[in-house]
C-alpha positions in Angstrom: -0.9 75.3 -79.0 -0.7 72.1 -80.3 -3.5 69.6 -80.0 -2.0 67.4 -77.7 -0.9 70.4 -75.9 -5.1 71.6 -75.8 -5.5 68.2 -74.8 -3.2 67.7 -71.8 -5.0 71.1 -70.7 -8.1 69.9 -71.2 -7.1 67.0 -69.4 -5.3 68.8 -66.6 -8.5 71.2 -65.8 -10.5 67.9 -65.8 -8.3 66.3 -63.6 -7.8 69.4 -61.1 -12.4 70.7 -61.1 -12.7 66.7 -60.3 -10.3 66.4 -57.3 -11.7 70.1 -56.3 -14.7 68.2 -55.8 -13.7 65.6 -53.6 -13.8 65.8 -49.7 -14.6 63.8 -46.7 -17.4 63.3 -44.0 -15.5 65.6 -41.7 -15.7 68.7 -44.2 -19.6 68.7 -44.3 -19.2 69.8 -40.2 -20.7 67.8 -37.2 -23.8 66.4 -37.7 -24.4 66.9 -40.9 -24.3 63.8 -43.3 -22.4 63.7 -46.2 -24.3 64.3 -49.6 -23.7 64.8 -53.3 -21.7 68.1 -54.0 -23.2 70.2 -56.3 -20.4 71.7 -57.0 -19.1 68.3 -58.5 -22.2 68.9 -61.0 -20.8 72.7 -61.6 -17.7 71.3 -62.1 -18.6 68.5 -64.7 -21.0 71.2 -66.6 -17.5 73.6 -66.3 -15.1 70.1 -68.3 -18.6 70.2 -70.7 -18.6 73.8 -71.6 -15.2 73.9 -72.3 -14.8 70.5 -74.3 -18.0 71.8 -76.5 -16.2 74.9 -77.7 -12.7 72.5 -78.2 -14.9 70.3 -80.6 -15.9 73.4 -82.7 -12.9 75.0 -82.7 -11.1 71.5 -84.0 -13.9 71.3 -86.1 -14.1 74.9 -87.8 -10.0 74.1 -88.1 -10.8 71.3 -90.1 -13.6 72.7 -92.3 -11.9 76.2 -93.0 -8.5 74.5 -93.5 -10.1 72.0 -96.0 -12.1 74.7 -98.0 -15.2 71.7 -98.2 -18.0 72.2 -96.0 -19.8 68.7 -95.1 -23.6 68.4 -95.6 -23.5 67.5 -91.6 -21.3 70.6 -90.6 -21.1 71.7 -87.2 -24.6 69.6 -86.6 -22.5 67.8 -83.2 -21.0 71.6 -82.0 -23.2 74.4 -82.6 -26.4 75.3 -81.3 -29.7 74.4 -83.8 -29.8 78.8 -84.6 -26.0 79.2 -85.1 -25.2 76.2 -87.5 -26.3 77.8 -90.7 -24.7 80.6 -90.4 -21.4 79.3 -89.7 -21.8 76.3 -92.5 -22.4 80.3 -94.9 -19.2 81.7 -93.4 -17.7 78.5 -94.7 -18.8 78.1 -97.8 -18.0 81.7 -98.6 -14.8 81.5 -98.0 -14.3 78.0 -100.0 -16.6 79.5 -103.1 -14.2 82.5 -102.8 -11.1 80.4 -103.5 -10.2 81.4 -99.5 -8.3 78.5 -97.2 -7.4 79.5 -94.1 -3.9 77.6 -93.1 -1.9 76.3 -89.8 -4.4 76.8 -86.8 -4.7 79.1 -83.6 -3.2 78.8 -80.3 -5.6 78.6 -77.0 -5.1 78.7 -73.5 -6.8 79.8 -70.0 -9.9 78.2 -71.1 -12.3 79.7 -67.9 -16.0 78.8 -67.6 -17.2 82.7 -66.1 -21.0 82.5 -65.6 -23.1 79.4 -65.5 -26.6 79.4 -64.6 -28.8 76.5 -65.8 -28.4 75.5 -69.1 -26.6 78.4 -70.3 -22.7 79.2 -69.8 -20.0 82.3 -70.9 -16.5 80.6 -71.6 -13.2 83.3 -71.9 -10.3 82.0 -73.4 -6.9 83.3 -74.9 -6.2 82.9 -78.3 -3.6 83.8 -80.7 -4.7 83.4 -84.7 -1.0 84.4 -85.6 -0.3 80.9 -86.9 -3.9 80.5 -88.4 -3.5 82.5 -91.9 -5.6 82.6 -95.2 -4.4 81.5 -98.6 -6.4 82.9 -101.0 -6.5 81.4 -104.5 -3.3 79.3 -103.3 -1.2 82.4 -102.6 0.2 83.2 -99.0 -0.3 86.0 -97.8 1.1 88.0 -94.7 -1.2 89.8 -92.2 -0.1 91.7 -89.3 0.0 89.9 -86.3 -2.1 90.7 -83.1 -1.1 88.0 -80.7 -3.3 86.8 -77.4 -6.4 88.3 -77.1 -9.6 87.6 -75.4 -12.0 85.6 -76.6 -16.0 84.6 -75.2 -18.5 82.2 -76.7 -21.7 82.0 -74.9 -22.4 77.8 -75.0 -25.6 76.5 -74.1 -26.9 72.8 -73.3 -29.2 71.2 -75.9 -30.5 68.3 -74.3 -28.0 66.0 -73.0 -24.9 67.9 -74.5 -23.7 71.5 -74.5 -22.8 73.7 -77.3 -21.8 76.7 -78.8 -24.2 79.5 -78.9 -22.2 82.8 -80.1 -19.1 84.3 -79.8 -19.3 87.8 -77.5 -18.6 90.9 -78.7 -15.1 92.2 -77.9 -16.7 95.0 -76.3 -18.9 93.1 -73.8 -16.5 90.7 -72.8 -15.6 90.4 -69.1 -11.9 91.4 -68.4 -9.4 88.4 -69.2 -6.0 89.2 -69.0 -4.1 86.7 -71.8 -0.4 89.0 -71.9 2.1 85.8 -72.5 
């Protein structure tokens, strides 16, 4: 998926969780006054979790495709406990002469538990078109197509960001068959 593809989705499920939001007077029943949805709250946390893990997955693109890992890596994505060892993962790879190239594909982005400050996101993705280059030479790896994928993101003061990714084994069944 493109990035202006990933955008116009984000986009799109922003669009559609805000007007799933909206109603009138005559939906709260008779007598009872119209208030401040809270599931318009759920649904702007919802937009939040998912643009979090967007802005880390464009920026662990960026930093893996690069092989150069900023001194401020990942400090605007990842939760406080997680950053150093992804900024490791990185630099391994770059001190190992390892680039990744193109990027992955991701779709059905779906917000399955949120409870406070703490959130599971499932999402398809496809790392077919995301391959390493080590020491400059290509190299062909099988492909596995969609698969599930689960981050657990969290909110850190005002802003939400990744946790963790979920083990394969504990994710909740996502169907991501194309």
């Amino acid at each position: 998926m493109s990035r202006g593809s990933l955008l116009t989705v984000t986009c799109a499920l922003t669009l559609g969780l805000a007007l799933a939001g909206c109603g009138s007077e005559a939906d709260e029943g008779p007598g009872k006054p119209a208030s401040p949805s809270a599931s318009a709250t759920a649904d702007a946390d919802e937009v939040a979790v998912i643009d979090a893990y967007t802005a880390f997955l464009t920026e662990k693109r960026a930093i893996e495709n690069s092989g150069k890992v900023p001194a401020d890596a990942y400090v605007a994505t990842l939760s406080q406990d997680r950053i150093e060892k992804e900024r490791a993962l990185a630099r391994g790879y770059a001190e190992s002469g390892l680039v990744r190239v193109g990027r992955s594909e991701v779709k059905d982005a779906e917000v399955v538990d949120l409870s406070g400050d703490s959130a599971t996101l499932l999402v398809c993705e496809n790392e077919d078109g995301w391959g390493f280059k080590p020491k400059g030479k290509d190299v062909q790896y099988p492909k596995a197509g969609w698969g599930p994928r689960g981050m657990k993101v969290v909110r850190e003061g005002d802003r939400w960001v990744v946790a963790e990714a979920i083990d394969q084994q504990r994710l909740p069944a996502k169907d991501c068959t194309e």
